[in-house]
C-alpha positions in Angstrom: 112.1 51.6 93.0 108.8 49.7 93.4 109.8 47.0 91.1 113.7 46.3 93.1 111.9 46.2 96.4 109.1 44.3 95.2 112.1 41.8 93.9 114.2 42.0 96.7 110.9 41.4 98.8 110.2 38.1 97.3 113.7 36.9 97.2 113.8 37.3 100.9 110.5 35.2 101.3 112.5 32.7 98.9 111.3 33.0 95.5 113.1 32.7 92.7 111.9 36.2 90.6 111.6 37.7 87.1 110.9 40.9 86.9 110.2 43.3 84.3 109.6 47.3 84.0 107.7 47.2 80.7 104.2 46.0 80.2 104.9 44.5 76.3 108.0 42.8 77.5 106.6 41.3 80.8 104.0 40.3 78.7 106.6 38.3 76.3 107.5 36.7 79.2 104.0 36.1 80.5 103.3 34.3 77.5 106.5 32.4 76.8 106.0 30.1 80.4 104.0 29.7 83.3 104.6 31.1 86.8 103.9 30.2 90.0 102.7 33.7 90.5 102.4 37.6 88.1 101.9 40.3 90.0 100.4 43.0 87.3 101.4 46.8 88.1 98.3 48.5 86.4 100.6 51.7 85.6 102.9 50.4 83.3 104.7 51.6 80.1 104.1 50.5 76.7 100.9 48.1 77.8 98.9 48.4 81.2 98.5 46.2 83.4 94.8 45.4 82.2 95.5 44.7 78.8 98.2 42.2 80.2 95.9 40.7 82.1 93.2 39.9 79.8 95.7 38.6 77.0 97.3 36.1 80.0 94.1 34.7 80.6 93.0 34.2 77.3 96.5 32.5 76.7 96.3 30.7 79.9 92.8 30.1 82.5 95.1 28.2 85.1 98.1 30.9 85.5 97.6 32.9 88.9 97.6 36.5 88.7 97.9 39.1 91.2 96.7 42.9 90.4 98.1 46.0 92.5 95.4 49.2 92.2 95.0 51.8 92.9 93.7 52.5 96.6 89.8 52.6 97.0 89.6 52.3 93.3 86.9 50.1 92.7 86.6 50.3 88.9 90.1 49.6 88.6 89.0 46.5 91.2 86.6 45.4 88.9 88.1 46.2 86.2 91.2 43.6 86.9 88.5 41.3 88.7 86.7 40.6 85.5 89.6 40.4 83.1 90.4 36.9 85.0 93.4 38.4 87.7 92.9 36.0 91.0 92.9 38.7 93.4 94.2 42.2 94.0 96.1 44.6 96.6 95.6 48.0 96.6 97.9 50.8 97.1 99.6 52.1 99.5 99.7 48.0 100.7 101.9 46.4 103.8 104.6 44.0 102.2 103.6 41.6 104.9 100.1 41.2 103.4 101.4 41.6 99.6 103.4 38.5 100.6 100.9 36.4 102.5 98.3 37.3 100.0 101.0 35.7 97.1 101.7 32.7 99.4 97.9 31.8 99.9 97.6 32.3 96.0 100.6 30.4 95.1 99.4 27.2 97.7 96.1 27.5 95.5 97.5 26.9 92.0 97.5 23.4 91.7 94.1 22.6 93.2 91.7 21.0 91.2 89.1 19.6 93.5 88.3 15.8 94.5 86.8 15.3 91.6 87.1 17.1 88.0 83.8 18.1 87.2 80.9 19.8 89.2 77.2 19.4 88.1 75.0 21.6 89.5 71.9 21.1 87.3 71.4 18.6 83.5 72.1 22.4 82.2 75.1 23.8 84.3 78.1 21.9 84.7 82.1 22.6 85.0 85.2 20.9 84.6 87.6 21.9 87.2 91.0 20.8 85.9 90.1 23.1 82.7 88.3 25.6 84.1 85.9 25.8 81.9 82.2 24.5 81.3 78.4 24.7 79.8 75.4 26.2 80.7 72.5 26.4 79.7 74.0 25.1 76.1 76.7 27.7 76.0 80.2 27.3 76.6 81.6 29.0 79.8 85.1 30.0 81.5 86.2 30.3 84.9 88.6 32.0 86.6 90.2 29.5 89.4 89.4 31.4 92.1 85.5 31.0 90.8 85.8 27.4 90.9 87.1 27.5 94.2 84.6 29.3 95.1 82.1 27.3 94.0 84.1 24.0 94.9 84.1 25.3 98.4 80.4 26.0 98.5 79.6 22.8 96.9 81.3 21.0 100.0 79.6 22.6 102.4 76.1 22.3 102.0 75.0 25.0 103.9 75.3 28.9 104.4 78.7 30.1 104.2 79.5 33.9 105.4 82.1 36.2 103.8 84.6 36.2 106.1 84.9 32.4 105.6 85.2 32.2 102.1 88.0 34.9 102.9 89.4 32.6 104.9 89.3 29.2 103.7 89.3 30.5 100.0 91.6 33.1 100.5 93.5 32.0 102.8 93.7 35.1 104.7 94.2 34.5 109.0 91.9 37.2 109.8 89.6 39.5 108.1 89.2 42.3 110.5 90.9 44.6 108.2 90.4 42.9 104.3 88.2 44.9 102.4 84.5 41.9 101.7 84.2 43.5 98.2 86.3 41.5 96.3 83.7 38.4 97.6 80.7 39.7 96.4 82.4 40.7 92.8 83.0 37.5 92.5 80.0 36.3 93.6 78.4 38.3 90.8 80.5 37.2 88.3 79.7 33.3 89.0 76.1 34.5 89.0 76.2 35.4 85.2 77.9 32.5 84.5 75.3 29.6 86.0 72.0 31.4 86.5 69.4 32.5 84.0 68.4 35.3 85.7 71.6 36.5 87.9 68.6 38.8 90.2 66.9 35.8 91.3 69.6 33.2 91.6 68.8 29.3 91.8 72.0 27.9 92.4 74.1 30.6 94.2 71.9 31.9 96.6 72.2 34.6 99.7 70.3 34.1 102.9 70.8 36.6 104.9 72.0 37.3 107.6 74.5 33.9 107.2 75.8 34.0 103.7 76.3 32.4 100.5 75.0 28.8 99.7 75.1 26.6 96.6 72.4 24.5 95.1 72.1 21.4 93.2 69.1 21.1 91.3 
């Protein structure tokens, strides 16, 4: 029932869908082309929803991803976070928000920045067509909301709160009601990824009080 109305749903927002009730199949099809948009049940038969996700990303770093969890679950949060998915909505969710939460994802796919790679010190550095980079002598992936993340940062050379990296990363209107969690996973996550020692960050640092700021050293 989830899976008509979830396709009936996006029809109506004018989409052109493909759906698919079971995880190894959707999978198939995951795998055989690229989509504007998946949107990963994590309760699925034959394969969850996790194991699809991690296999997409390995197969693809630029193909968006959507998760639906579980409501307040915040391994399963994680969990889809750091298998590469974009973003997530948990259950019970408002179609309104499933929908503008796809559309700001969807209007994201294709960016790539002003300029294709990102240096950040003569160790860290980042291509952001390919998603991928090197630091400190080791190779390193990226999800593409992490290097908009860090694009966005980069460009404003100063402070910048949660609620707008929600907005202008996100894409989301207001934040009154979106849970700021999602923010600092993925703040944690670019952390390992550019900083020797993630606890006493360099590049990607907090000030309190005002927010997140990058660093170029």
């Amino acid at each position: 029932m989830i899976l008509m109305g979830l396709t009936d749903l996006f029809v109506f927002h004018g989409y052109q869908v493909e759906s698919e009730s079971d995880g190894k199949k959707g999978l198939a099809r995951g795998l055989d082309e690229q989509y504007a948009c998946i949107i990963l049940d994590v309760m699925l038969p034959s394969l969850n929803g996790f194991e699809i996700c991690n296999t997409l990303r390995q197969h693809s770093r630029t193909q968006a991803i959507m998760m639906l969890t579980a409501k307040n679950s915040e391994e399963d949060i994680i969990n889809g976070l750091t298998l590469g998915a974009d973003d997530y909505v948990a259950k019970p969710f408002s179609t309104s928000e499933l929908v503008l939460r796809v559309n700001a994802l969807v209007r994201r796919s294709g960016w790539t920045g002003t300029d294709n790679t990102l240096i950040l010190s003569d160790e860290v550095s980042l291509c952001t067509r390919t998603l991928t980079g090197s630091s400190y002598q080791q190779e390193t992936k990226y999800t593409r909301r992490e290097v908009e993340i860090l694009g966005y940062l980069h460009s404003q050379n100063k402070p910048v709160s949660r609620d707008e990296l929600l907005k202008e990363v996100w894409g989301y209107k207001t934040t009154s009601d979106i849970d700021t969690r999602t923010v600092d996973i993925h703040i944690a996550k670019i952390r390992k990824k550019i900083e020797t020692s993630p606890k006493t960050p360099k590049h990607l640092v907090t000030h309190r009080g005002e927010g997140y700021q990058l660093y170029v050293i």
